[in-house]
C-alpha positions in Angstrom: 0.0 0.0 0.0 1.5 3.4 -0.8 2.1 6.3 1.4 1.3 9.0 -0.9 -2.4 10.2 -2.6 -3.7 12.7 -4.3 -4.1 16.2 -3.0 -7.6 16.8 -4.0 -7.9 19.4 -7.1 -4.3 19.3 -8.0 -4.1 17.0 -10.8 -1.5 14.5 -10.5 0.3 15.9 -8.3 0.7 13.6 -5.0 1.4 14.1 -1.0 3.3 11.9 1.3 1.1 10.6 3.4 3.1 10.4 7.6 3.9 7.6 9.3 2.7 7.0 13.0 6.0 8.4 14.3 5.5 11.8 12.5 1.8 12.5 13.4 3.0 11.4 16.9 6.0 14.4 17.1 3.4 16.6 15.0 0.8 16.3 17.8 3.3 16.6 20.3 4.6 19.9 18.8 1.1 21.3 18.7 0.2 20.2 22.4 3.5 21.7 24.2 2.9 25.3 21.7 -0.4 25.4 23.1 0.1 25.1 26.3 2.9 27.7 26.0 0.5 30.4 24.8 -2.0 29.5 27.6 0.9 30.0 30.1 1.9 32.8 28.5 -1.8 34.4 28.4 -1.8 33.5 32.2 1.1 35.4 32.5 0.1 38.6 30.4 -3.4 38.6 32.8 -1.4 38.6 36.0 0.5 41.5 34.4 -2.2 43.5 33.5 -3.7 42.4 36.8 -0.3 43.9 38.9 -0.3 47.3 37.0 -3.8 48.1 37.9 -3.0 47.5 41.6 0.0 49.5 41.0 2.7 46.6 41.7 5.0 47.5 38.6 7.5 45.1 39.6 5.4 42.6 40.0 4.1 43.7 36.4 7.4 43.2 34.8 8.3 40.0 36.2 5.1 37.9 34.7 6.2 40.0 31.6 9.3 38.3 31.6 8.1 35.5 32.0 5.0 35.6 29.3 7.6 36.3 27.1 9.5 33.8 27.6 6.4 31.0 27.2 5.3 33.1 23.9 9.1 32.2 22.8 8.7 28.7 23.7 5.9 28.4 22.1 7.3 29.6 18.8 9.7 27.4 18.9 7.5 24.4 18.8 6.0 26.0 15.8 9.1 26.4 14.5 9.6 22.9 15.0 6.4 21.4 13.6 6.9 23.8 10.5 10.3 22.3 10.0 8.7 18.8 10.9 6.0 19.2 7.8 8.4 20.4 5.4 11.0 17.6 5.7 8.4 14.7 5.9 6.1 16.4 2.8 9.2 15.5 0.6 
């Protein structure tokens, strides 16, 4: 059985179909980016939250830190992009 078919209004043209260990890492890219920019949305609240109340420093530090998840998170993006290029070879 092959591990390519069509791509639907393309013609001839065919797409590698993934084996289980590349829709496993792809899934696996996907979960850890989202839960990145929840953590990171978390983080961006309790900033917003800490500048209303006035504790700047507070503020800065879950800034940091958002960043730092929204970062993460791009990375695994980064990686699944990568991931989907090499394997649609």
């Amino acid at each position: 059985m092959s591990n390519t078919t069509k791509n639907p209004g393309e013609g001839n043209d065919e797409v590698k179909q993934p084996n289980a260990g590349d829709v496993k890492k792809s899934i696996e890219n996907h979960k850890q980016a989202a839960q990145h920019h929840e953590e990171a949305a978390k983080h961006h609240k309790q900033a917003a939250k800490h500048h209303e109340e006035g504790n700047h420093d507070r503020a800065h530090t879950s800034t940091v830190i958002a960043n730092g998840h929204a970062h993460m998170a791009s990375e695994k993006q980064t990686d699944d992009a990568k991931h989907h290029a090499v394997n649609s070879k």
